[in-house]
C-alpha positions as CSV (number, residue, x, y, z in Angstrom):
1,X,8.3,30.7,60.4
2,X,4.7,30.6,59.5
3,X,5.2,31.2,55.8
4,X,7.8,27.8,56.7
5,X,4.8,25.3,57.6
6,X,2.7,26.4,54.7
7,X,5.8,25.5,52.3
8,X,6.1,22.4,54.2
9,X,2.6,21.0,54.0
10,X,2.8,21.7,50.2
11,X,5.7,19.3,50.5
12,X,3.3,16.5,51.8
13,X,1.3,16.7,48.8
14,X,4.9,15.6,46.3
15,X,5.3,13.1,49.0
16,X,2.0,11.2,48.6
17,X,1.4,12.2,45.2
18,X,4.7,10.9,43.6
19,X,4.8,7.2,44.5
20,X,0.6,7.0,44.3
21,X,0.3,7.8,40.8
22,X,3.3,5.7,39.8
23,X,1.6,2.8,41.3
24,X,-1.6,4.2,39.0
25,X,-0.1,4.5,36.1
26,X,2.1,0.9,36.6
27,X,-1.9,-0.7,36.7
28,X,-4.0,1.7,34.8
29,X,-3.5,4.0,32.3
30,X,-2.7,8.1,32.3
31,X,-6.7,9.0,32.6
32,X,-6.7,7.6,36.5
33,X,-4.1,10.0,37.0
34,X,-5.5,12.5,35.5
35,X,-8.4,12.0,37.5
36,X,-6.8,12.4,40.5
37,X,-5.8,15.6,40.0
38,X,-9.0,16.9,39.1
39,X,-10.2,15.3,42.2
40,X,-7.8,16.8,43.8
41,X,-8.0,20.5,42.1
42,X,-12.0,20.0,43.3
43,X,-11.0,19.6,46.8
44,X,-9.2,23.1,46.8
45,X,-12.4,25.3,46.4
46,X,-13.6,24.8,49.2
47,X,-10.4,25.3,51.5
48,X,-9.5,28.4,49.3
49,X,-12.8,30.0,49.8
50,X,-12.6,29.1,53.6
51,X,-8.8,30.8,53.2
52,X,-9.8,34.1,51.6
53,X,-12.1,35.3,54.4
54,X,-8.4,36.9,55.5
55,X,-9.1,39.5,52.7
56,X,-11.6,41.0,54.4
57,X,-9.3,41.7,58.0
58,X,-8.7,45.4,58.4
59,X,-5.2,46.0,57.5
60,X,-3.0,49.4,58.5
61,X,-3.6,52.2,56.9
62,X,-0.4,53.1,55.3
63,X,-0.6,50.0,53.5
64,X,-3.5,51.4,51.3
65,X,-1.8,51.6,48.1
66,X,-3.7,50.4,44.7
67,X,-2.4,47.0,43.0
68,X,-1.1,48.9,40.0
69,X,1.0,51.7,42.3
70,X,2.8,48.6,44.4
71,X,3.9,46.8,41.1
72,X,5.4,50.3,39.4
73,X,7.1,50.8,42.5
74,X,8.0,47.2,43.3
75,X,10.0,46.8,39.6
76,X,11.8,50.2,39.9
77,X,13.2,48.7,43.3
78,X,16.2,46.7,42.4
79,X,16.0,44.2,45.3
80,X,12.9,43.2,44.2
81,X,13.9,42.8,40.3
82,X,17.2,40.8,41.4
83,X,14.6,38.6,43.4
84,X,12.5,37.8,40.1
85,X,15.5,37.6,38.3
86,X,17.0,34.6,40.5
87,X,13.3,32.9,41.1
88,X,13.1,32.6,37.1
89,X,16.5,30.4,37.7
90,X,14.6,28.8,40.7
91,X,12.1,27.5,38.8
92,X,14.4,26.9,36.1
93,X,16.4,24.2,38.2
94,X,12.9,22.7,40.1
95,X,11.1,22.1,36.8
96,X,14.0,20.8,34.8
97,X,14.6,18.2,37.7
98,X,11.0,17.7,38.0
99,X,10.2,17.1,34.7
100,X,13.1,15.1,32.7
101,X,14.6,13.0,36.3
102,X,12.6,10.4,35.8
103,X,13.1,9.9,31.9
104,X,17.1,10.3,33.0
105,X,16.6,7.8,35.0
106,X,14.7,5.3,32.9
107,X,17.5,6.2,30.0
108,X,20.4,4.7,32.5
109,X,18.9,1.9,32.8
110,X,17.3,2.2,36.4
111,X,13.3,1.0,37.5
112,X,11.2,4.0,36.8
113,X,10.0,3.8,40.3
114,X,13.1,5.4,41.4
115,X,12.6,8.1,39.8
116,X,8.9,8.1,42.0
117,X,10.4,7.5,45.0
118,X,13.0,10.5,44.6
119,X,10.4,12.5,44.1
120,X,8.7,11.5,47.0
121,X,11.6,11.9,48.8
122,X,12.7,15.2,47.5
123,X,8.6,15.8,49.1
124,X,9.2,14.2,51.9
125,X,12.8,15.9,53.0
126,X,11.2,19.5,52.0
127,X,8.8,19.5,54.9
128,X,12.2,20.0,57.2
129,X,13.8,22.0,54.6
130,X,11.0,24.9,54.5
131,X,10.8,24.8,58.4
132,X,14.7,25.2,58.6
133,X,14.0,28.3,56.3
134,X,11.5,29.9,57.8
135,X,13.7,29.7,61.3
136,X,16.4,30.8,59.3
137,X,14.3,33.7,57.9
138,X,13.3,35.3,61.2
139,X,17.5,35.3,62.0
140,X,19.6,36.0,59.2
141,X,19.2,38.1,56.0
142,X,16.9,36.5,53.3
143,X,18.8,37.5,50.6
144,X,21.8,35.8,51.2
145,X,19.7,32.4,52.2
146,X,18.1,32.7,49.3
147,X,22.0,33.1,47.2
148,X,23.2,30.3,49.3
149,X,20.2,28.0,48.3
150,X,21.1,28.4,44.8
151,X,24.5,28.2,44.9
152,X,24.2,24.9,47.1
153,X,21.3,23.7,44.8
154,X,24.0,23.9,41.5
155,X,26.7,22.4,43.3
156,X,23.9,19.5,44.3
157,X,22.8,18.9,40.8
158,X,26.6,19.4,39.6
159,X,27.8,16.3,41.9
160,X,25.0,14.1,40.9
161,X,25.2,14.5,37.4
162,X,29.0,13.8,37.4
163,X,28.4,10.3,38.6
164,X,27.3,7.2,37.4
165,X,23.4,6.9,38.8
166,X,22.0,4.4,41.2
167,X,19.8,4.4,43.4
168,X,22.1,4.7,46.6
169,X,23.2,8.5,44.7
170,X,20.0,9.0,43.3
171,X,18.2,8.7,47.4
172,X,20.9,10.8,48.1
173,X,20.6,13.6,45.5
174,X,17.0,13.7,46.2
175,X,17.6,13.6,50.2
176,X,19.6,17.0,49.7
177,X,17.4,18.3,46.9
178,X,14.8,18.3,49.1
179,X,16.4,20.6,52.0
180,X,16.4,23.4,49.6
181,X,13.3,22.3,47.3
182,X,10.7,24.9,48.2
183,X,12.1,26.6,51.2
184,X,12.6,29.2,48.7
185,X,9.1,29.9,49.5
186,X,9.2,31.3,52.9
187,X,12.3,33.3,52.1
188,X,11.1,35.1,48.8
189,X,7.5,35.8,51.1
190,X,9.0,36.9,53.8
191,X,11.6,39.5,52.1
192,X,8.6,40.7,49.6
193,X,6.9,41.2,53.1
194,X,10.2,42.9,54.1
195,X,10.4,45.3,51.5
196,X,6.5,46.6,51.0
197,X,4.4,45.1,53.6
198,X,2.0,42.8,53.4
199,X,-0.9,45.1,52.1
200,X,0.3,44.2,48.7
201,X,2.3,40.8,49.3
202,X,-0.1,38.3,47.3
203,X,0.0,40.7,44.2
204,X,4.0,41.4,44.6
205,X,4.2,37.4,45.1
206,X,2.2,36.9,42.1
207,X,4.9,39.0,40.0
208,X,7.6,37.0,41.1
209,X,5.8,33.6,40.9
210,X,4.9,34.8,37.2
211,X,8.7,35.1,36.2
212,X,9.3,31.7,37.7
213,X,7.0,29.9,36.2
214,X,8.3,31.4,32.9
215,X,11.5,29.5,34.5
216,X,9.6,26.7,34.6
217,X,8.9,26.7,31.0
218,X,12.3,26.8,29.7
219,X,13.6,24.3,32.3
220,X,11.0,21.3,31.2
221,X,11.1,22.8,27.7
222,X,14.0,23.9,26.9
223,X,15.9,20.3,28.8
224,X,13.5,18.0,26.2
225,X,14.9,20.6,23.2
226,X,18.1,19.6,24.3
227,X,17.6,16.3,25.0
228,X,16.1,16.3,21.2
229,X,19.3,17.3,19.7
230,X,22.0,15.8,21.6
231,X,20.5,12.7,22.8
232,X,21.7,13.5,26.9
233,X,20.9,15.9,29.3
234,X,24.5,17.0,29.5
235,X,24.3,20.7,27.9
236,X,20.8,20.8,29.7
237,X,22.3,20.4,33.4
238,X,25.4,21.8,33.2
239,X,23.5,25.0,31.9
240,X,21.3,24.6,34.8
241,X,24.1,24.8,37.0
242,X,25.9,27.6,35.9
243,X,22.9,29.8,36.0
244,X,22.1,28.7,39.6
245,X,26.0,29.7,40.4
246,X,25.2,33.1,38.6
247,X,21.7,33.4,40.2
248,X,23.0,32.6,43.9
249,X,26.0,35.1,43.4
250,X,23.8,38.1,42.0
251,X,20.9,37.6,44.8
252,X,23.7,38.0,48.0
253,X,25.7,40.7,46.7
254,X,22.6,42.9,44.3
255,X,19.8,41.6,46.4
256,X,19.8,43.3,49.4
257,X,20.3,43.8,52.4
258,X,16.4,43.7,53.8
259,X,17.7,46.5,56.4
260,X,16.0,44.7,59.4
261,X,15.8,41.0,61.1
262,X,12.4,39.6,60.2
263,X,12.1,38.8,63.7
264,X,13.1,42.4,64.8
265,X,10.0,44.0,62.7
266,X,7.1,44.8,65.0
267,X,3.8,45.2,63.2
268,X,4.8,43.6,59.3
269,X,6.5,46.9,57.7
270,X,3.5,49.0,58.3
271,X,5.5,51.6,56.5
């Protein structure tokens, strides 16, 4: 639940962020937005080194096991490879949206502030949708939330991309985008936490976060590629969706089970 409200203040940011730089960019040009972001990349240091004092809390014991040892162990375990498997689709689908909606948008025709004020949307809706996972989380087995998100996420983008857009379907896309945006996050934290404690979570996390990103890549990549050769994003969504279909079923049936409730787990998997 707690990993919840930390996805759902990141979710404020892509609220405030998406319509603000619009507006920048609709009166200035690219280097004011750029210059937010270093502002705001600035104004991290000092929270992160305000933050990282929790390094130095004594932690069990049996958690004492060097960086190198948790990551051989963590990719012989198949749970965890499924998970890094299926986050590498997750970012896949989050970038790919990210990235080319607004261009998709612009290409049909609509005011390029829609595709802003999706985005801010899809920010604003996440804040409830990573609270309703972390709740979920501490009740239910992570592994088959996290299939579930996917496979809902596919059929989301599927619908959408079928019709015509507007900006009644496009509210709506990005109103049920946004339930399942990040609330990944809590789920993938909580089951790494699940598996190997939380001696070695932010090292485990980074693993998985690495193979996502590499998601990333290929979705905003690999959607302009397509784009590029076919003029549409046809080929570029509907691949999308199949691998978020393939991604949801492979995470709920080779993914788990976790073994325990979250909420059952008395001192964070000290074994």
């Amino acid at each position: 639940m707690i990993l919840g409200i930390v996805g759902a203040f990141s979710s404020v940011g892509t609220f405030v962020i998406a319509p603000a730089l619009q507006g920048l960019l609709g009166v200035w040009d690219w280097r004011w937005g750029a210059a937010l972001f270093v502002l705001l990349a600035a104004a991290m240091l000092p929270a992160a080194m305000i933050t990282g004092r929790v390094d130095r809390l004594p932690q069990p014991s049996l958690q004492r096991v060097s960086a190198a040892a948790a990551i051989g162990e963590a990719l012989r375990n198949r749970r965890f490879v499924v998970l890094c498997c299926t986050h590498f689709v997750c970012g896949l689908q989050l970038i790919f949206i990210n990235t080319h909606l607004p261009n998709y948008l612009a290409l049909c025709g609509q005011d390029p502030m829609l595709g802003a004020t999706a985005l801010s949307i899809i920010g604003g809706i996440n804040i409830a949708g990573c609270l309703l996972a972390g709740w979920l989380g501490q009740r239910y087995l992570k592994n088959v939330l996290l299939g579930l998100t996917y496979l809902a996420r596919s059929a989301v983008l599927m619908i959408y991309f079928l019709l015509p857009p507007t900006p009644a379907t496009t509210i709506l896309f990005a109103a049920a985008m946004g339930m399942m945006w990040l609330g990944v996050i809590p789920l993938v934290s909580g089951y790494v936490a699940d598996l190997f404690g939380t001696r070695n979570m932010a090292t485990l996390l980074g693993v998985s976060f690495v193979i996502h990103q590499m998601g990333s890549v290929v979705g905003a990549w690999g959607g302009g590629i397509i784009f590029d050769m076919f003029g549409n994003y046809d080929l570029a969504w509907r691949f999308g969706v199949v691998l978020g279909i393939v991604a949801g079923i492979v995470q709920i049936l080779f993914g788990g089970p976790s073994g325990t409730w979250s909420r059952a787990r008395p001192a964070a998997a000290a074994g």
